[in-house]
C-alpha positions as CSV (number, residue, x, y, z in Angstrom):
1,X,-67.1,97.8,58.8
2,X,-66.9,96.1,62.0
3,X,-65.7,98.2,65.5
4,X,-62.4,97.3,65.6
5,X,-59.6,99.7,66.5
6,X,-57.0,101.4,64.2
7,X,-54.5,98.6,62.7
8,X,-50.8,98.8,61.0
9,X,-50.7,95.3,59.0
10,X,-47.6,94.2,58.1
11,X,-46.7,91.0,55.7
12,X,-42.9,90.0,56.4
13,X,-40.2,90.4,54.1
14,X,-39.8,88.4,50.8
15,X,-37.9,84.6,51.9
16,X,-36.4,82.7,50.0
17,X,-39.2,80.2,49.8
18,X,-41.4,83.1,48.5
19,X,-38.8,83.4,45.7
20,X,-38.9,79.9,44.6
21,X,-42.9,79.8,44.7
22,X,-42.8,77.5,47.5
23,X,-46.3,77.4,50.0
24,X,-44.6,78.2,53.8
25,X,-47.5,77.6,55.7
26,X,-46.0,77.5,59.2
27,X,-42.6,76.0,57.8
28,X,-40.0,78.7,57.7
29,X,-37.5,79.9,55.0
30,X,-35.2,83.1,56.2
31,X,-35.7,86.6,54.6
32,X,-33.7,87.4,51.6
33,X,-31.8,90.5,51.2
34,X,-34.6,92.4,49.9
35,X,-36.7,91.0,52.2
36,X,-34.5,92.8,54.9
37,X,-34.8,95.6,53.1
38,X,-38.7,96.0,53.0
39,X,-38.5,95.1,56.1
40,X,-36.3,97.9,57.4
41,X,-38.9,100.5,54.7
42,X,-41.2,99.3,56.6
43,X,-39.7,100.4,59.7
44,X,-38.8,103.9,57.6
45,X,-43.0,104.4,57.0
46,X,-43.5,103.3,60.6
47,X,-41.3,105.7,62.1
48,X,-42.0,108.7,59.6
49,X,-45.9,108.1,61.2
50,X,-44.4,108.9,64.8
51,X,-47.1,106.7,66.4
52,X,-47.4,107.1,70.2
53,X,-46.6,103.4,71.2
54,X,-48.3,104.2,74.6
55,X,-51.1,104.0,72.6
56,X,-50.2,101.3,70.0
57,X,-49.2,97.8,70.5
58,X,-47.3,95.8,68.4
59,X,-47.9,91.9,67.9
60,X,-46.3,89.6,65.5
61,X,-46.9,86.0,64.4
62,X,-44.5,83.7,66.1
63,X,-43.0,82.5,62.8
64,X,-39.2,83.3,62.3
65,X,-39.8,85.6,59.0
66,X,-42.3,87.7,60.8
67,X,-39.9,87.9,64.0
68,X,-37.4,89.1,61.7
69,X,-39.7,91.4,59.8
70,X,-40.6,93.2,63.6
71,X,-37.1,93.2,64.4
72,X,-35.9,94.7,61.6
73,X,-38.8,96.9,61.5
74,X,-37.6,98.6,64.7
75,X,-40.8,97.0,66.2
76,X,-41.4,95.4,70.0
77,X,-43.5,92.6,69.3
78,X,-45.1,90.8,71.4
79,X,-45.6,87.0,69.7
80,X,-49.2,86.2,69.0
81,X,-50.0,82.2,68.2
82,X,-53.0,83.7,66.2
83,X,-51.5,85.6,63.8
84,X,-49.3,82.3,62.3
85,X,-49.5,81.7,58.6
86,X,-52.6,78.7,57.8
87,X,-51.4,75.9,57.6
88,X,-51.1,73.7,54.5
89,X,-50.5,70.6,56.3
90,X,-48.5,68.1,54.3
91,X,-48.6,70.8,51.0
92,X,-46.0,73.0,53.0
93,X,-42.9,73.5,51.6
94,X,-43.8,72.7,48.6
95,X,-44.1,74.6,44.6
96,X,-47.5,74.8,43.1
97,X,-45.8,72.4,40.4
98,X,-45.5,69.7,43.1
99,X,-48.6,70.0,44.6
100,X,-50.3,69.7,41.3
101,X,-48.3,66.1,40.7
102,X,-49.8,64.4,43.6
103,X,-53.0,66.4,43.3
104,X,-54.1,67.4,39.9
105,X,-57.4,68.9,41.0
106,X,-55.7,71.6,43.1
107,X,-55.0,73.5,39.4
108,X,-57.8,75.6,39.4
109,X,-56.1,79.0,41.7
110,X,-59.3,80.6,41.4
111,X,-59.9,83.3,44.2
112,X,-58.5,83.4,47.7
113,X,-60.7,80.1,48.9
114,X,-58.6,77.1,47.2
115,X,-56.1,77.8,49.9
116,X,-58.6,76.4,52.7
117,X,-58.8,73.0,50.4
118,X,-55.4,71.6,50.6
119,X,-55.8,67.8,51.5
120,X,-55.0,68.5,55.7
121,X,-54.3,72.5,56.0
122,X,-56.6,74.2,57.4
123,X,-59.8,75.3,56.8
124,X,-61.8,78.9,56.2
125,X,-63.9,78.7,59.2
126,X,-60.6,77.7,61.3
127,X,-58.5,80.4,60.2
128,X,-61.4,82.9,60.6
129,X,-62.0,82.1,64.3
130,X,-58.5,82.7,65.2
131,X,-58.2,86.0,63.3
132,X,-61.4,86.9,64.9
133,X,-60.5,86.0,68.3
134,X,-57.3,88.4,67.4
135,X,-59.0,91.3,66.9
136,X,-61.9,90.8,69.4
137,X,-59.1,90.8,72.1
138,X,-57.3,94.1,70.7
139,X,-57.9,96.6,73.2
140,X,-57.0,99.8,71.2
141,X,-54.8,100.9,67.8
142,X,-51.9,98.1,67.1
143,X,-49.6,97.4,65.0
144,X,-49.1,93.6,63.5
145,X,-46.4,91.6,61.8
146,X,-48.2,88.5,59.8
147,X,-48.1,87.0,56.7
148,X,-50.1,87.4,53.3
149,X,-53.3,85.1,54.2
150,X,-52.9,85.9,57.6
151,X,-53.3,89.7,56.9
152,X,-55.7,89.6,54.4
153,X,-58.0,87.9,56.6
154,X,-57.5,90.3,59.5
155,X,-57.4,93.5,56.9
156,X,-60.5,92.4,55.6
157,X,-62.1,90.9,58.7
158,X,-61.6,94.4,60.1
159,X,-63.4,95.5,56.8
160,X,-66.4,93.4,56.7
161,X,-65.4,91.4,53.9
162,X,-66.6,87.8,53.1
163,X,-64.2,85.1,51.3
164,X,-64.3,87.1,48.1
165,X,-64.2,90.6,49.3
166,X,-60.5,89.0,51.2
167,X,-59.1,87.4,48.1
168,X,-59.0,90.7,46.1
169,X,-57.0,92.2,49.3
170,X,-53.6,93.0,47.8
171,X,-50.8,90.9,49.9
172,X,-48.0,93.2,49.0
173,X,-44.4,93.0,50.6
174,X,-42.8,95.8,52.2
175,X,-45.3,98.7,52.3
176,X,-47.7,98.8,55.4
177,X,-51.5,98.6,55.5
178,X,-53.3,101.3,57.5
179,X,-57.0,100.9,58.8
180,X,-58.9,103.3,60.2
181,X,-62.4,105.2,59.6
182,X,-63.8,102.3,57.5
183,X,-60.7,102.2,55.0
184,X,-57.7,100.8,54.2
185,X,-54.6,102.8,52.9
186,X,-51.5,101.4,51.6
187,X,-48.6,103.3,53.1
188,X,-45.5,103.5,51.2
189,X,-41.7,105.0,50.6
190,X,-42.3,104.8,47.0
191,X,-42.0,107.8,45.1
């Protein structure tokens, strides 16, 4: 575990793009009705934690579905250019079905590092300095409002994880991820 203070991760609601398997990147696609819903649960979990916000600040990627999210979410975020989705460069917006047309050898989805190999998106090392400049900046507990790659490299940054320790990091939408003491728990209204 690193020394990095308490964190609430969020990953935005399902979008519409996330229903039809498309790769978002840092394109946009609005948040579908459940999507508003686990966003507003997400508010519900946040809210039944009565967090002193004195002491917590809340940031949130830039991106209009993570906006949303923190909106919904009853959440004040302040917009962080760090915590934006990687980019897949000419591969966003599209279906895995697509992207395996034009290139074939992007078939093997083994582990969380084929997503830093698309053609022009962005790489590990790239993503990891921003995420790290994120959290080395944090000057106490916060909550954030990201997306799935986004927050599993910050969740298991915050962790000490290396590339395979962050692609078995569950990128689940509308519960929130607590850190603290060395741990991650997943907080949720489920019964």
């Amino acid at each position: 575990m690193t020394n990095f203070p308490d964190l609430y991760v969020l990953r935005h609601g399902q979008t519409q793009w996330n229903l039809e398997g498309r790769f978002q990147g840092r394109m946009d696609s609005p948040l579908t009705e459940l999507g508003m819903a686990q966003a507003r649960q997400q508010g519900v979990i946040l809210a039944a934690l009565e967090l002193d916000f004195d002491h917590f600040t809340a940031f949130c990627s830039p991106q209009g579905r993570a906006v949303h999210t923190a909106e919904l979410a009853g959440l004040k975020a302040a917009p962080d250019e760090r915590l934006m989705e990687i980019s897949f460069g000419s591969i966003d917006g599209k279906t895995l079905a697509e992207i395996q047309v034009k290139h074939p050898e992007m078939s093997d989805k083994t582990g969380l590092g084929w997503h830093f190999n698309m053609p022009d998106g962005e790489r590990f090392p790239e993503m990891r300095a921003r995420c790290l400049s994120f959290l080395d900046d944090l000057n106490g507990p916060a909550v954030i409002v990201c997306h799935g790659i986004t927050s599993r490299l910050l969740r298991g940054l915050w962790m000490g994880y290396d590339l395979d320790g962050l692609g078995r990091l569950p990128i689940v939408q509308g519960c929130v991820y607590h850190l603290s003491n060395g741990l991650e728990t997943v907080l949720n209204t489920a019964p």
